[in-house]
C-alpha positions in Angstrom: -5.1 -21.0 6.5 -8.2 -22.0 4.8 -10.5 -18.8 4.3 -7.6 -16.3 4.1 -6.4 -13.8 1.8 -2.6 -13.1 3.8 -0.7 -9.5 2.2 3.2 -10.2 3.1 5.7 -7.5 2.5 3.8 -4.8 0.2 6.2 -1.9 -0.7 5.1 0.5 -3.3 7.9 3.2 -4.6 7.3 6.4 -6.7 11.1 6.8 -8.0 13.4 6.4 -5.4 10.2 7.5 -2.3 8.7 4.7 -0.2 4.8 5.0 -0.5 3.9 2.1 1.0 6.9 0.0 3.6 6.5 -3.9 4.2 2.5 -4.0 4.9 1.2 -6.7 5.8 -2.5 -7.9 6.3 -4.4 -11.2 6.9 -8.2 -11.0 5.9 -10.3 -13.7 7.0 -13.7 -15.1 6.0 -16.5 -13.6 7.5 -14.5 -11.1 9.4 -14.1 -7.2 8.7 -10.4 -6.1 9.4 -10.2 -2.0 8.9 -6.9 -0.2 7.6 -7.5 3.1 9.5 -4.9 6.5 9.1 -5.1 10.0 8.6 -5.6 11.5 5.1 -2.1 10.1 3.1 -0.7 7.4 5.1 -1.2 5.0 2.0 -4.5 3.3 2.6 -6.1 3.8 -0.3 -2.7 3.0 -2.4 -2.4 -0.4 0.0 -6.0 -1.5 -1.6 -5.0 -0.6 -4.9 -1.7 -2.4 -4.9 -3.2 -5.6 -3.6 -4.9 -5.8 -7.0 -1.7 -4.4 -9.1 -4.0 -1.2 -9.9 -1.6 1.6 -9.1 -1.7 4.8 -10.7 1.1 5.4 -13.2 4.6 6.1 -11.8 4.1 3.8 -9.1 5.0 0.4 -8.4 5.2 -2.4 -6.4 8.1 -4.9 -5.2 7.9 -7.5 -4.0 4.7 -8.4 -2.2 3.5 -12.0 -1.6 0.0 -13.0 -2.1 -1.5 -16.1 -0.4 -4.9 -17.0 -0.6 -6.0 -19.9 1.7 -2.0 -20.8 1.7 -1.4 -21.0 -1.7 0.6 -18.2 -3.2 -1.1 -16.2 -6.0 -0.7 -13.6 -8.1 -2.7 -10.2 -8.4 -4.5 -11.0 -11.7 -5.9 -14.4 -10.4 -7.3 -12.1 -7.6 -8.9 -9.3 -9.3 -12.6 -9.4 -10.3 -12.9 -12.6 -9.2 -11.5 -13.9 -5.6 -11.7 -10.0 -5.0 -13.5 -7.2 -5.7 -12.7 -3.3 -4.8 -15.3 -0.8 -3.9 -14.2 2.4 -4.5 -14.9 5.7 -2.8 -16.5 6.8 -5.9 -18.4 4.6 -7.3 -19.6 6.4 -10.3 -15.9 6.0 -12.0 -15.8 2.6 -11.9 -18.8 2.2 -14.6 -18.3 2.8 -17.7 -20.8 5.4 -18.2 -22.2 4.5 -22.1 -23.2 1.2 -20.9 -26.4 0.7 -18.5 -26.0 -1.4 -15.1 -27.8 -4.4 -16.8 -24.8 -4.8 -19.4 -22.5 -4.2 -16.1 -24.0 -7.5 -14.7 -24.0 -9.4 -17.7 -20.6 -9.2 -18.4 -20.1 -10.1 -14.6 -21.5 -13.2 -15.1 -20.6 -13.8 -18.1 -16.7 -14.4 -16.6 -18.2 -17.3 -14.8 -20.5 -18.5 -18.1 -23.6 -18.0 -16.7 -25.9 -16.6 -19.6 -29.6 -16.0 -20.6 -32.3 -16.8 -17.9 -30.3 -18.4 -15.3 -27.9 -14.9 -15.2 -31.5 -13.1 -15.4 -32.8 -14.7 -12.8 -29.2 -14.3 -10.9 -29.0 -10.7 -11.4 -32.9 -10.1 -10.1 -32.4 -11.9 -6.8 -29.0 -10.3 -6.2 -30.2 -6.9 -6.5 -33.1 -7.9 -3.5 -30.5 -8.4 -1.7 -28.7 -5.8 -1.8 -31.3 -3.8 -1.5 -32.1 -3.1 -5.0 -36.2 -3.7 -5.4 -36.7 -1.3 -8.2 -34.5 -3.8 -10.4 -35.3 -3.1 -13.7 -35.3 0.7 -13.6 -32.0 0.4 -11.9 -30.5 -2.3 -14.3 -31.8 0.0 -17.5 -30.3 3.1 -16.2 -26.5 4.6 -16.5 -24.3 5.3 -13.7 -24.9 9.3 -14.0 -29.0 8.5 -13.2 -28.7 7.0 -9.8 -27.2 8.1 -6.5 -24.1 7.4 -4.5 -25.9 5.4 -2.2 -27.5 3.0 -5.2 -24.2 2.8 -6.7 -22.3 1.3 -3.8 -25.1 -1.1 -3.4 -24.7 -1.6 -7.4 -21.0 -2.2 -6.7 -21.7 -4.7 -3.9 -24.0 -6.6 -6.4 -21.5 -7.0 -9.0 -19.3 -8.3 -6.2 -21.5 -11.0 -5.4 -22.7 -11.9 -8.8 -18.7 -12.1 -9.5 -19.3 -14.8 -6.5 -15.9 -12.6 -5.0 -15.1 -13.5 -1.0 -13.4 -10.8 -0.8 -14.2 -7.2 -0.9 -11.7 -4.5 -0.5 -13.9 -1.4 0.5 -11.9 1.8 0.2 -13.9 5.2 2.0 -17.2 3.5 0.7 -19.3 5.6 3.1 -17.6 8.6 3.1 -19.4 10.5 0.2 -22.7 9.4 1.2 -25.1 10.7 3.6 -26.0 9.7 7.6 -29.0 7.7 6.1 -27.1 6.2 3.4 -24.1 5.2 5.8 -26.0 3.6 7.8 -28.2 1.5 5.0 -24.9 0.3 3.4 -22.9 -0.3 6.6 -26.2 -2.6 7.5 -25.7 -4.4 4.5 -22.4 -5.0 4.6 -22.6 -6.5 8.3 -25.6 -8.5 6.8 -23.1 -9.8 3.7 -20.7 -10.6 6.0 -23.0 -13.1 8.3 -24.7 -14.3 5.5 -22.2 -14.9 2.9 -19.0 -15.3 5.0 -17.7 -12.4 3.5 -13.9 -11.0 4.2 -13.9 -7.0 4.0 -10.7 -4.7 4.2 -12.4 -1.7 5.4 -10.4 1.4 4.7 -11.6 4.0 6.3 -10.8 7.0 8.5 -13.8 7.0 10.6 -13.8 6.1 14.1 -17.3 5.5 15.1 -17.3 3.3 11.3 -14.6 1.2 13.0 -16.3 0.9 16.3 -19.2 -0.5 14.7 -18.2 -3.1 12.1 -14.5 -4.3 12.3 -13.0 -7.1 14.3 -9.4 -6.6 13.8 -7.8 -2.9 12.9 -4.2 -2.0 11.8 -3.4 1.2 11.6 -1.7 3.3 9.1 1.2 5.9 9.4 3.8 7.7 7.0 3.2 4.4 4.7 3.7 2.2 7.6 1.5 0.0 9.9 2.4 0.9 12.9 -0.4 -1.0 15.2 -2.8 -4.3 14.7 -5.2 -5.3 16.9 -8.4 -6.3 17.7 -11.0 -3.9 17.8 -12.1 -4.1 21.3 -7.9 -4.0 22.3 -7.3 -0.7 20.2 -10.2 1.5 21.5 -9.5 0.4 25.1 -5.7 0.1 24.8 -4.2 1.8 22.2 -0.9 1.2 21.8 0.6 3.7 18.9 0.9 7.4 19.1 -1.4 7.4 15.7 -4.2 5.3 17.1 -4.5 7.3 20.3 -4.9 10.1 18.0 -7.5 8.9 15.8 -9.0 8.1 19.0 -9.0 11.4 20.4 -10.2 13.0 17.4 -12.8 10.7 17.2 -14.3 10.8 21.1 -13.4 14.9 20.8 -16.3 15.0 17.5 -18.3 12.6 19.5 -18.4 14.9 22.7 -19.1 17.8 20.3 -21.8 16.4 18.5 -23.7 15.4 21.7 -23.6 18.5 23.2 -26.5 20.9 23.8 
């Protein structure tokens, strides 16, 4: 159990409507496990509820949090066991305060201050991919691009020292070029650092590329989890043969002349 962030029994209720019935998800050190679904199945409400960040009128009862076998609530996860990369990333800064007052109050949760968070935030940025530091670190979220602002996101994860990182759509508002520069870094982050990733995504070819384990979402339900080689060769659900089909059918397309 060592290594592991286990999600037991997650149901999330707007009035009497299930949202989100009895998920369950084990994310692992140094592994990427994608939550995969059409558009409304509850993905992006799963990652949210994992923190306790839902939007108003919804709740949550019941769910079990274990990290490494030890049962914990949402508040000892958030911002610092786990962090949550957001579709867009430009709302989650605060847009009156530059990206170098961002980090510094990252670190300053841990006590890190002065020239050792300096120094910290400088080699982070590297590498993540950030050389122009200080034009980046004195500038507001509205002055850079998608693709910077992931990466910024990413940084603030690991300067939070986070081994977990709940990544919801992050590539799907940037373009080919920029998917592919942050799904590189994210494979690199997960070598490197041992980092566990819940990949939410919708995105096929995504999948194919970074996860090792995939459950898939339906109608607020996982209805399949496997690994990734078992669901693209043997897919078991009616959803996941779907997906599938959708995803060789824009494949084929694109390919031909």
């Amino acid at each position: 159990m060592k290594h592991t962030l286990v999600i037991r029994d997650l149901t999330l209720k707007h009035r009497q409507r299930t949202l989100v019935d009895r998920a369950e998800l084990t994310l692992r050190a140094g592994q990427v496990h994608a939550l995969v679904g059409a558009s409304g199945s509850g993905k992006s409400l799963t990652s949210l509820g994992i923190l306790d960040l839902l939007p108003p009128g919804v709740h949550s009862s019941g769910a079990t949090l274990l990290l490494d076998g030890q049962v914990v609530d949402a508040a000892q996860l958030r911002g610092r066991e786990v962090a949550l990369v957001l579709q867009n990333p430009r709302s989650a800064f605060n847009p009156v305060r530059s990206l170098r007052q961002h980090a510094l109050e990252t670190l300053q949760t841990r006590d890190l201050h002065g020239a050792e968070a300096e120094q910290l935030i400088q080699s982070t940025l590297q590498e993540v991919g950030l050389h122009d530091a200080q034009r980046v670190l004195d500038s507001f979220a509205f002055q850079l691009s998608g693709g910077m602002l992931q990466r910024m996101m990413i940084a603030l994860a690991l300067l939070a020292d986070s081994r977990f990182l709940l990544a919801d759509e992050p590539t799907s508002d940037l373009d080919v070029v920029a998917q592919a520069r942050f799904l590189d870094l994210l494979e690199r982050l997960v070598a490197q650092r041992n980092l566990g990733v819940l990949l939410i995504t919708h995105d096929m070819g995504v999948v194919a590329r970074c996860a090792d384990q995939v459950s898939v979402m339906a109608h607020g339900r996982i209805v399949e989890q496997a690994d990734v080689h078992r669901l693209f060769n043997s897919p078991q659900s009616q959803e996941a043969r779907t997906l599938l089909a959708a995803h060789h059918s824009l494949t084929m397309e694109s390919c031909a002349p």
